[in-house]
C-alpha positions in Angstrom: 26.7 -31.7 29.0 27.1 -29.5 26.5 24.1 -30.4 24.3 21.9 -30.2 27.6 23.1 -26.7 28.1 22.7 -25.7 24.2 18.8 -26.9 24.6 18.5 -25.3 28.0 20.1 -21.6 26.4 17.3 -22.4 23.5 14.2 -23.1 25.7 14.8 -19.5 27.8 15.3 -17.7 24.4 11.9 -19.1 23.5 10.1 -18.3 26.5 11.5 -14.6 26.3 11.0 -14.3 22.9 6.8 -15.2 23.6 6.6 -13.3 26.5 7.7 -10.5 25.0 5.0 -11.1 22.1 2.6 -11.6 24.8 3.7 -8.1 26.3 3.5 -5.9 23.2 -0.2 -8.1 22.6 -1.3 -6.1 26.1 -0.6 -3.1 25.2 2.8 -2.3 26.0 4.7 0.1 23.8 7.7 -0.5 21.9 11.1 1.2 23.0 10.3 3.4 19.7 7.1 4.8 20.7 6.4 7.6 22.9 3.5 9.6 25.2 2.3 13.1 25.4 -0.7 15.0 26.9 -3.8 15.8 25.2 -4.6 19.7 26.3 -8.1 21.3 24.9 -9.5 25.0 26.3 -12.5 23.5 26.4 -12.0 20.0 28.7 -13.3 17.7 26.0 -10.5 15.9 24.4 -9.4 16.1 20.6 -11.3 14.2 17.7 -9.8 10.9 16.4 -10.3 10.6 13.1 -9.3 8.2 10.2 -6.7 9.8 8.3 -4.0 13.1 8.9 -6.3 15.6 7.7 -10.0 16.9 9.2 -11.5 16.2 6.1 -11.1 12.1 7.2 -14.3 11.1 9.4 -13.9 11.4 12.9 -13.9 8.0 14.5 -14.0 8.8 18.4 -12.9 11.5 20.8 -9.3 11.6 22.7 -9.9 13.0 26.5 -7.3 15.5 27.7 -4.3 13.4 29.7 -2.1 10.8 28.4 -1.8 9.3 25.6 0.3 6.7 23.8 1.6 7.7 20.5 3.0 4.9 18.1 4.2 6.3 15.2 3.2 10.1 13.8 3.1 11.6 9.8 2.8 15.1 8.5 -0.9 16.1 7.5 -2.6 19.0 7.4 -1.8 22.0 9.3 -4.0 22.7 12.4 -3.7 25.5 15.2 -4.3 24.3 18.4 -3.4 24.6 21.5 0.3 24.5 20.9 0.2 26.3 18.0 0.2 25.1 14.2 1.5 22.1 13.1 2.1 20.2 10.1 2.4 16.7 13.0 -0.5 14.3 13.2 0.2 11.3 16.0 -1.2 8.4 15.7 -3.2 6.4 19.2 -2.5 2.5 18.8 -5.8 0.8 17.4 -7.3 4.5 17.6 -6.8 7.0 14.7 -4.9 10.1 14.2 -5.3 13.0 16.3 -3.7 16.6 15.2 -0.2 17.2 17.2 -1.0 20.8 17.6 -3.4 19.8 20.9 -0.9 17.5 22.4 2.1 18.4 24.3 5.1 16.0 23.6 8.1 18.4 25.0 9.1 18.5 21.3 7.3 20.8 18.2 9.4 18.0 16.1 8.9 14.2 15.7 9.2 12.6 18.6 7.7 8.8 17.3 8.9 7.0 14.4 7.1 8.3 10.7 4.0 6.4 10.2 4.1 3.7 7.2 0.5 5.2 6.3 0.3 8.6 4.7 -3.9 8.4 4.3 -3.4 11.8 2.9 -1.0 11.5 0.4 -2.9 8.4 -0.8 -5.8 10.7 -1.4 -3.7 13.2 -3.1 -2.1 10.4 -5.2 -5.2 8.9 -6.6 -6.0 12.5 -7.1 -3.4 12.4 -10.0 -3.8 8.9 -10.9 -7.6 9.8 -12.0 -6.6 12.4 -13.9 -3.3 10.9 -15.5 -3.1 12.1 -19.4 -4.9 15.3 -19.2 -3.9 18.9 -20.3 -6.5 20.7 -18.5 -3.6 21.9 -15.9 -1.2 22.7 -18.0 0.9 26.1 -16.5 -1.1 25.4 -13.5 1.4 22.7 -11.2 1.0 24.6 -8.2 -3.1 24.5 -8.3 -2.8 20.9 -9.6 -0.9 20.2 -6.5 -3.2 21.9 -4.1 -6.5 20.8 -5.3 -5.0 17.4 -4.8 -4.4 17.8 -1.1 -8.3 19.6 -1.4 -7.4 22.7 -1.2 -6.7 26.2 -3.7 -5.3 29.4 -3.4 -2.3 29.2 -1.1 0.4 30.0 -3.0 0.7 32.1 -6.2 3.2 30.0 -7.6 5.2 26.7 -6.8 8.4 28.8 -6.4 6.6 30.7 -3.6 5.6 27.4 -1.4 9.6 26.6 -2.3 10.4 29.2 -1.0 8.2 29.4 2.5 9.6 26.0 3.1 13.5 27.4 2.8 12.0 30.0 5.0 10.5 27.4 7.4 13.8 25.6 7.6 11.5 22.4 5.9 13.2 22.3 2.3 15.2 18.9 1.9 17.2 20.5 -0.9 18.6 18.0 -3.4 17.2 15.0 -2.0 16.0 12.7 -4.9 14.1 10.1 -2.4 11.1 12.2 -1.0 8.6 10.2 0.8 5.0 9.9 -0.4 3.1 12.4 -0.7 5.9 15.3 -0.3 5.8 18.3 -2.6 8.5 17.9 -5.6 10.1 21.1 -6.8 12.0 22.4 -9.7 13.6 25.7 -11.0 11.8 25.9 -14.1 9.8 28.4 -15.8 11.2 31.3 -14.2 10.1 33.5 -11.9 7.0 30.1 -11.1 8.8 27.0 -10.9 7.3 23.8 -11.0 5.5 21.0 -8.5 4.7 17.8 -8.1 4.1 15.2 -5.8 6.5 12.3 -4.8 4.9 8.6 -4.6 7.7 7.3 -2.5 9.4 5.1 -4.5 11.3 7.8 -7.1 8.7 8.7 -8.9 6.0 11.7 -8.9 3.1 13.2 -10.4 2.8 16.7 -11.3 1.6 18.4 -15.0 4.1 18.8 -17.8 4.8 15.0 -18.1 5.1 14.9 -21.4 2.8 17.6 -21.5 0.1 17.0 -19.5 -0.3 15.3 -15.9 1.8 12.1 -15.8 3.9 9.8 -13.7 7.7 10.1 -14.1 11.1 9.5 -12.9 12.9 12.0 -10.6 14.7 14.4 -11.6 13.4 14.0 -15.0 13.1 17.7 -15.3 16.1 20.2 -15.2 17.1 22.0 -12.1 15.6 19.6 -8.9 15.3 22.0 -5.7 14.0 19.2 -3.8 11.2 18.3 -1.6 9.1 19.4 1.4 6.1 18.2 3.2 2.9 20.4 2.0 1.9 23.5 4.4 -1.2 23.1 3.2 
């Protein structure tokens, strides 16, 4: 009697177990995930695009209403409709659309952190290409900018440090910044120092040795921490 009751128990877990594969399969989202409301002045919906940045091609359109959000990542900044944002959510088998044109009740993360930082990638292989060379040497705040495609933002890299203290965004101490946040040291005073993390320890920034290199964290002297770029 037993047995029969042992085989019955493990035939219902199995059945549950598949329909709830087949469930997710249609469609429906995990307990994790969550919805908003695209909301555009101009009625048209926000661009999809590829990656967490408008410099990724735009892959399709996202009309104003709901919409399912699976997981989101911080990108570039864009003012929208809800102000700026660093937040880029992510539409299941979609794209990335900018959080700054959807209303989720929250300016914070309301989804899980995507696993895919297409950004950061970019900014990594940015570094990767140029690994070895001395051409940025007392420049690790432009190095770190012109790998996110951009110049100019801050004068130094104790100046973005110090926005993101102001911002409430600095993860001070923390020696396991994700990839493709900003790295930051106390060093070369009144300027700092920069890099960015890969996510597994280690960073790039200049000054490796004495030119752009991989490394270690802390490696140098004086770790401040890490913060997503607000650029």
């Amino acid at each position: 009697m037993r047995t029969a009751l042992i085989r019955i128990t493990a035939r219902l877990s199995a059945i549950t177990l598949l329909a709830g594969t087949a469930l997710l399969g249609t469609g429906v989202l995990p307990a994790s995930a969550a919805t908003g409301t695209v909301v555009t002045d101009s009625g048209l919906g926000v661009t999809i695009r590829s990656g967490n940045a408008t410099s990724f091609s735009a892959v399709g359109t996202q009309p104003n209403g709901p919409v399912e959000i699976d997981c989101q990542i911080y990108g570039e900044p864009v003012t929208g409709k809800y102000g700026r944002s660093l937040i880029w959510d992510h539409v299941p088998g979609k794209g990335f659309i900018s959080d700054s044109y959807v209303n989720t009740g929250s300016s914070g993360l309301v989804a899980p952190l995507c696993t895919s930082n297409p950004r950061a990638d970019k900014s990594i292989a940015w570094y990767a290409a140029r690994n070895g060379s001395t051409a940025y040497q007392g420049y690790c705040e432009m190095a770190a900018e012109n790998s996110y495609g951009t110049t100019g933002v801050w004068a130094s890299a104790k100046a973005g440090w110090n926005d993101a203290v102001a911002r409430g965004a600095a993860h001070r101490g923390d020696l396991n910044p994700p990839k493709g946040a900003l790295v930051y040291w106390d060093l070369a005073a009144p300027y700092g120092h920069v890099g960015v993390a890969r996510g597994d320890g280690y960073f790039w920034a200049t000054s490796v040795g004495g030119k752009i290199g991989l490394a270690k964290l802390p490696y140098f002297s004086n770790y401040l921490g890490w913060a997503w770029p607000n650029f």
